[in-house]
N, C-alpha and C positions, 0 to 999 in steps of 0.2 A: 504494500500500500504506500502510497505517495506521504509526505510529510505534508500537514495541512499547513498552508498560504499564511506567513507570518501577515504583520501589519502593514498595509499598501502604503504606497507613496503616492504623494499628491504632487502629480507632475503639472505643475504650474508658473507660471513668471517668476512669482516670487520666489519659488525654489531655485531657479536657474540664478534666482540673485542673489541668493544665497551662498548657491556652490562658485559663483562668482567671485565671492568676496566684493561686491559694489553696492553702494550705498539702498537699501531697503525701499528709498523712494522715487531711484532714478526710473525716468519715464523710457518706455516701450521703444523711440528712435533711438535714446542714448545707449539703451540695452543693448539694441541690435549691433550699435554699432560695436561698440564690444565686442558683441561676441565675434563677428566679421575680423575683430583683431586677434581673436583666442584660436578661433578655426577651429578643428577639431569636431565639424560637425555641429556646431551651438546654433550657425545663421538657422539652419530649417525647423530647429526644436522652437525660438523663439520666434519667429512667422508663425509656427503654424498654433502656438502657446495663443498671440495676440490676437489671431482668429477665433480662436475660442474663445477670448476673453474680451472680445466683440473690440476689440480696438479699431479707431478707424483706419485702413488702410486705401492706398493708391495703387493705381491700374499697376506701377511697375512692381509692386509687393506682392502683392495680389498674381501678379504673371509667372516673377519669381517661385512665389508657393506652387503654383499651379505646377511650371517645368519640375520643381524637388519631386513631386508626389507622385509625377509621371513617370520622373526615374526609377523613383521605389518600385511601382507597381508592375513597369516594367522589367525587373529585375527580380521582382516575388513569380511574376508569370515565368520566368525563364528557370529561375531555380524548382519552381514547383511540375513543369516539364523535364528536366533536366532529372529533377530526384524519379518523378512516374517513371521515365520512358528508360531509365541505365542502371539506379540503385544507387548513383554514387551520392555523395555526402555534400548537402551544402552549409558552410558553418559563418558564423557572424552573419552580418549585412542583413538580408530579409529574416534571416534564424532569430536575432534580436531583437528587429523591428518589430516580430510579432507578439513582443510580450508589453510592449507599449499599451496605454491606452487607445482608444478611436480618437481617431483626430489630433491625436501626439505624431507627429510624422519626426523619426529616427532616420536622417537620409544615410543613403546608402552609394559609398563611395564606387564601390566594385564588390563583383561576383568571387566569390572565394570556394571551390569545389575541390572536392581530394576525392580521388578514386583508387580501385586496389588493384589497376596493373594500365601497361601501356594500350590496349584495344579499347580499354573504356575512357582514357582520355581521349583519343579520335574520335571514336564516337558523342561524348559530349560536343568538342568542339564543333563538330560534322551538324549536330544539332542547333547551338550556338548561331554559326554561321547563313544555316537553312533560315534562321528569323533576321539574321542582322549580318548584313552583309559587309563584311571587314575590308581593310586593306592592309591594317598593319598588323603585326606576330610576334613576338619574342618565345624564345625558346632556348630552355639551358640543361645541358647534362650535369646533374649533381651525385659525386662518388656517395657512398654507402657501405656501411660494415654489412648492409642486406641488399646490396648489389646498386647496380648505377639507376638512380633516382632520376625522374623527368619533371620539367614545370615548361606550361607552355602558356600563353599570354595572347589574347585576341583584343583588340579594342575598335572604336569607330567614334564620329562625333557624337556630341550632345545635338542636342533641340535646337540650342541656339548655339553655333559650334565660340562665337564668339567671346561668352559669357558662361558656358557649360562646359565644366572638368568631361572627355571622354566619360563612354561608357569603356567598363572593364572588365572582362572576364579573365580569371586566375585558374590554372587545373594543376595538379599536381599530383603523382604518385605518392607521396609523403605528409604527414600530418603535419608536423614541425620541423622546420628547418635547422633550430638547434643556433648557437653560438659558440668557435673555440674557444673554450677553457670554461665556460657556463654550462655547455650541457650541448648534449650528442642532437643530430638527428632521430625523429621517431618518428617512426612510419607508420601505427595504426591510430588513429582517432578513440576516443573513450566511446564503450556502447552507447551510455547515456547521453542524450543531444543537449540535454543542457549543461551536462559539465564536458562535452568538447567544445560547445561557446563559451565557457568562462575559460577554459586554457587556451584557447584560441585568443581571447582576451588577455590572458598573463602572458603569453608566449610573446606578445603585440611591446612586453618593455624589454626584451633585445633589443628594438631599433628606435624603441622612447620614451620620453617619460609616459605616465600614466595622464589622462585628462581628465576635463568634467562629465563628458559622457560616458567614459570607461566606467568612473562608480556609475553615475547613472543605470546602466545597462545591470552592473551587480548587484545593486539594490533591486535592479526589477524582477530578475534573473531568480536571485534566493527570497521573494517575496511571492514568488507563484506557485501554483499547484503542481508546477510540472522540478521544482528545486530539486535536489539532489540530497539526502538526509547527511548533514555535515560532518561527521566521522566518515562517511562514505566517500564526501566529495574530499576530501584531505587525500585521504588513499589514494584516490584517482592522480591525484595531482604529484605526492608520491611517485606512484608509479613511475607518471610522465617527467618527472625529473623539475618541477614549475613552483613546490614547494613555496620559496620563496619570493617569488614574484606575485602567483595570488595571496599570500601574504600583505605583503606592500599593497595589495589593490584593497582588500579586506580593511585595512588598518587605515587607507587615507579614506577610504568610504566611511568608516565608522568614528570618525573625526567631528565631521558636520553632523551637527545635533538633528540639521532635518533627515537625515540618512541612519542614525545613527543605531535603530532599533531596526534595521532590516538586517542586520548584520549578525548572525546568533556566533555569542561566546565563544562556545563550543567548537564553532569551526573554526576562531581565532587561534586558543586552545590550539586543537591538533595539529594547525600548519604551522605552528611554531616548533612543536615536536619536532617533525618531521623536517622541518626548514635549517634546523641544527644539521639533521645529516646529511642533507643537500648539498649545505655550503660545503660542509668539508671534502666532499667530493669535488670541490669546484678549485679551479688554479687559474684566473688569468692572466697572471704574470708568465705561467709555460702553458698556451693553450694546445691541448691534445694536439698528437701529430692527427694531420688529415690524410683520411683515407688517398685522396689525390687532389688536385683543384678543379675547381668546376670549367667548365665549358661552356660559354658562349652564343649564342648561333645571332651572325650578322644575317638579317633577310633580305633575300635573292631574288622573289621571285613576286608577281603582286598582278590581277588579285588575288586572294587568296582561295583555294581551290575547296570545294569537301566534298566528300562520299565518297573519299579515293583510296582504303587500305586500311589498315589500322595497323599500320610497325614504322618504324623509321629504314631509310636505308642510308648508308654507311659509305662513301668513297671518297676514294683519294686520289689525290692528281700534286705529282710532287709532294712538297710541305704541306701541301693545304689539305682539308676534312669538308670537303660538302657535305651534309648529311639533307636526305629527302625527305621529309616528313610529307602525311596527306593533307598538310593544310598549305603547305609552301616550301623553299628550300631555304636552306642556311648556310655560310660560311660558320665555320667553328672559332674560336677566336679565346687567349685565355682574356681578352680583358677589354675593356675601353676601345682603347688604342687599336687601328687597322689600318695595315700598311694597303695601301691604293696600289700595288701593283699584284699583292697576295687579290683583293677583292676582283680587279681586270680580270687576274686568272680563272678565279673561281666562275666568273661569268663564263666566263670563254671555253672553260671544260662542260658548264653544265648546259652550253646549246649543243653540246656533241650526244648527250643523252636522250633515249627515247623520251616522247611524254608519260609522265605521268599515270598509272602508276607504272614501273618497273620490275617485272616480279625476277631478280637476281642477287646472287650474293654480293659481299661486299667488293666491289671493283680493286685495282690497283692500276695507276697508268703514271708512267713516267720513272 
């Protein structure tokens, strides 16, 4: 049986002004503008806050909310095809949004999907693509003590491409990417769909601090019916090696008195245990040797293609690594940096290639 629904939160202005730290009585534009400086997601919580709270708004506000909600909704329709039509997992972004109240809009930056081997990543993307038609791709081989790990990256514009961040879809073989000397790679997701969005969420301070929506999200998260019973969610996080990160998120949410009782004890308690054996496992003055460096892929080829395979294929011409993927091709690359005469070539070998798909092993020329 589920743990029953602590004490809800009252996701309104005043809370956002709260977790602000800004004056109690500051007015609805100065808020906004705020938050516009905090980022982090705050502009569409407080739009779509002031709608609620009938404040008057202008056609540009008002157009703004509109594009936020259509992203969201576009992106709950795509992950909720995406989880029917493959199985695979989608975690944050709509996962969180749906624990919001109605008419709290949680925007959602990009699609974040893990699947459990390389044929269901084509196929999601093959899906992806079938609705929203791409031009640009990234794609990178990352080593693994459980073999060579994929992330591949589709995007296209916004509504108004002027003013609108890209849409983004992220797929990936792997749960967590991990950080050297912090903690490995882990490549299965927790059963429980709300405690892979809150590690999904602690996993989020490798690359930064924590915000004001991160608690938000945790408060709403261990406030629902669907929470995790707190000895249990410790464990998970345990397991996943995140001890101390959902920690830190735990301990700055229960900070703020308006937050402060959504946060049970108990689970403070046990990730504190467990966040002692964490650390000591952790070095990052000598971060673990890495299985190998990651890879790259510069893209070749545009538009982007789908319904074509589901495996990469692997060639070489000289120095260089094409690799063919069914969305597009790639130059390999360890890094940034690409030498213009390595990318010529790579063009220039891969017009000597059948179209797409290529059913052969890995080539060698040169």
């Amino acid at each position: 049986m589920p743990p029953e629904p602590r004490a809800g939160v009252a996701v309104q202005l005043d809370l956002i002004r709260e977790l602000m730290a800004v004056d109690p009585g500051l007015g609805a534009r100065d808020l906004l503008l705020a938050a516009r400086d905090a980022r982090g997601g705050l502009p569409a919580l407080v739009l779509s806050l002031a709608a609620l709270e009938a404040v008057p708004m202008g056609t540009g506000a008002r157009d703004e909310l509109r594009r936020l909600t259509r992203r969201s909704e576009t992106y709950r329709q795509l992950a909720d095809r995406i989880a029917d039509a493959t199985g695979a997992r989608v975690v944050k972004g709509p996962s969180l949004a749906s624990y919001y109240p109605p008419g709290v809009l949680r925007s959602v930056g990009d699609l974040d999907i893990v699947v459990s081997d390389e044929p269901q990543l084509w196929q999601v993307l093959s899906l992806v693509l079938d609705a929203h038609p791409a031009h640009e791709a990234l794609f990178t081989e990352l080593p693994s003590a459980a073999g060579t790990q994929l992330y591949a990256c589709v995007q296209w514009p916004g509504e108004d491409p002027l003013l609108d961040r890209d849409y983004r879809v992220e797929v990936s073989t792997f749960a967590f990417a991990g950080e050297p000397g912090l903690g490995p790679m882990r490549i299965t997701l927790p059963a429980d769909p709300a405690a892979a969005d809150l590690l999904s969420l602690a996993e989020e301070r490798f690359q930064r601090p924590f915000g004001i929506r991160d608690m938000l999200d945790l408060a709403l998260v261990l406030t629902s019916g669907r929470a995790p019973e707190p000895r249990r969610l410790a464990e998970i996080a345990a397991a996943h090696r995140l001890t101390p990160e959902l920690l830190e998120l735990c301990e700055r949410t229960a900070a703020y008195p308006a937050l402060a009782g959504t946060v049970p004890a108990e689970l403070i308690s046990a990730l504190r245990e467990f966040a002692d054996a964490e650390q000591a496992l952790r070095c990052p003055e000598v971060p673990e040797a890495p299985d190998g460096p990651p890879c790259y892929g510069m893209q070749l080829t545009t538009p982007l293609r789908r319904g074509a395979g589901d495996r990469c294929e692997r060639h070489r011409t000289g120095s260089e690594v094409v690799v063919r993927t069914p969305i597009s091709d790639f130059l390999m690359v360890p890094g940034a940096l690409v030498d213009p005469d390595a990318y010529e070539r790579a063009l220039a070998y891969l017009a000597t290639l059948r179209t797409w798909p290529v059913r052969c092993a890995t080539t060698t020329k040169g």
